[in-house]
Structure formats: C-alpha cells, structure tokens
C-alpha positions in Angstrom: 33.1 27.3 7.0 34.1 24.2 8.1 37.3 22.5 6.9 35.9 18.6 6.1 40.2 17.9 6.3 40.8 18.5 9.6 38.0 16.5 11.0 38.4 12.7 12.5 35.8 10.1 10.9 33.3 9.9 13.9 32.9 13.9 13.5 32.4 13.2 9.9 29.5 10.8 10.6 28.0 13.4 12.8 28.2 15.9 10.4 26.5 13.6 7.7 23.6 13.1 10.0 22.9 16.4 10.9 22.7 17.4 7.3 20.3 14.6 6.8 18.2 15.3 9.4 18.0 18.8 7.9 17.5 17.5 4.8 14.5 15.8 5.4 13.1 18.5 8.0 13.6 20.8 5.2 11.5 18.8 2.8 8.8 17.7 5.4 8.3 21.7 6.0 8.2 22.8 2.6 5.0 19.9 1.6 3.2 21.1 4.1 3.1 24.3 3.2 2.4 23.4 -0.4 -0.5 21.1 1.5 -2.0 24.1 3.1 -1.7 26.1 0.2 -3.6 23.2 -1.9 -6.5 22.7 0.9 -6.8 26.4 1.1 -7.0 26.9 -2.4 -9.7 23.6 -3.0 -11.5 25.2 0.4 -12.1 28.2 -1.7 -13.2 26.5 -5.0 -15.9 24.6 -2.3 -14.0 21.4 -3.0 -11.7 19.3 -0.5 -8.1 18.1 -1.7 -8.9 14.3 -1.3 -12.1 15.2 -4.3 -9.3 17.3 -6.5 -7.3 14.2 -6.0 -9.8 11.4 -6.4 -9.3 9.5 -3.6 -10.2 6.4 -4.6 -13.0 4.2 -2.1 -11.9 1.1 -0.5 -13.8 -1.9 -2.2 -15.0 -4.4 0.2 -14.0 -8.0 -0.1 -15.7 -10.6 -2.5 -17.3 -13.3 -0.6 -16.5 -16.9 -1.1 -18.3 -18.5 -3.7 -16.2 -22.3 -3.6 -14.3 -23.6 -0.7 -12.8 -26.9 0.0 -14.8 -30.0 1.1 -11.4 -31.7 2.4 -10.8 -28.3 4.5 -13.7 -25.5 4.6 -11.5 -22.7 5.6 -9.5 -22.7 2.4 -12.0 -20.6 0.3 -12.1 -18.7 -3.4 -13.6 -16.1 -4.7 -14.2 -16.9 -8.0 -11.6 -14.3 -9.4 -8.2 -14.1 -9.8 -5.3 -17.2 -10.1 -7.3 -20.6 -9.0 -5.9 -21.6 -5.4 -3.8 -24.5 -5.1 -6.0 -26.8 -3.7 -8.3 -26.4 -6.0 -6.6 -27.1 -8.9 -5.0 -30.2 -7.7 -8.8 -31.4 -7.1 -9.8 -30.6 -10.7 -6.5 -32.3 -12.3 -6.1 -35.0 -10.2 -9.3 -36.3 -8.8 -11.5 -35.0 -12.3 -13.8 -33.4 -10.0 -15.8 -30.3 -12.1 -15.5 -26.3 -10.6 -19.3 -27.1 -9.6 -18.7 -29.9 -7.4 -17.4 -27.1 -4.8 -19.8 -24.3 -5.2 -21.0 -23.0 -1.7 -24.1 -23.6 -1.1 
C-alpha cells in the first residue's frame, strides 16, 4: 500500500487522477453490461429496450400562424409566451392579434 505522507503534491494530483479515471472506467463498464443484459433480456420478450423504455417521438415544429408586418422573419406560433414584438404592437399601436395572421 501506498503511504499518501511520503508523497510530494504533484504525485498526489497524479494519483487523484488515476483513481478518477478508474472510477469512471469502472462505471462506464459496469452500464454496459447491465445494457446488454437489458437488450438481451427485451430481445427475448420480442421487445427492443427503447419500446420497454418509451422512447418518446420527436414532434415536429408548429408552423407560423402570425408574423411581423414591420419584419417578416420574426414569426409565432400561436402557443406559448407572446414574442416581444408582438406585444408591443397590440399595447402600443392597438392593433388586434388578427391584424397579423398569415395569410
């Protein structure tokens, strides 16, 4: 065993880093092998892992449904926080959500 006393600061640091590197090699080994053991297992039940799981599907984006007469590009979807710009335009100018439907 190793005396931790009689060794100078840069050994130390070494030392630390080696364990940590072990550490994490140790981990990254031992979910893998619980990984195959899962996919195995869900192979044999006819299932994959990602189904056991529920992966959940990407939803594609929501197209624009107002945008911005003063500048096109800045768009909104209709959900979520109002954009900036467009509530400026409804307090300030009394313009109405309708007035910037696309068309």
């Amino acid at each position: 065993m190793t005396d931790l006393n009689t060794m100078n600061l840069d050994q130390l640091k070494q030392l630390k880093k080696d364990i940590d590197k072990a550490i994490h090699s140790f981990e990254a080994r031992r979910l893998a092998d619980a990984r195959q053991v899962l996919k195995a297992k869900a192979a044999e039940l006819g299932v994959s892992l990602e189904e056991i799981m529920g992966a959940k599907d990407i939803k594609a984006p929501v197209a624009a449904k107002y945008a911005n007469p003063q500048n096109p590009s800045q768009t909104w979807s209709g959900r979520g926080r109002k954009p900036r710009w467009l509530t400026v335009a409804l307090t300030s100018v009394g313009a109405e959500l309708d007035d910037f439907l696309i068309k």
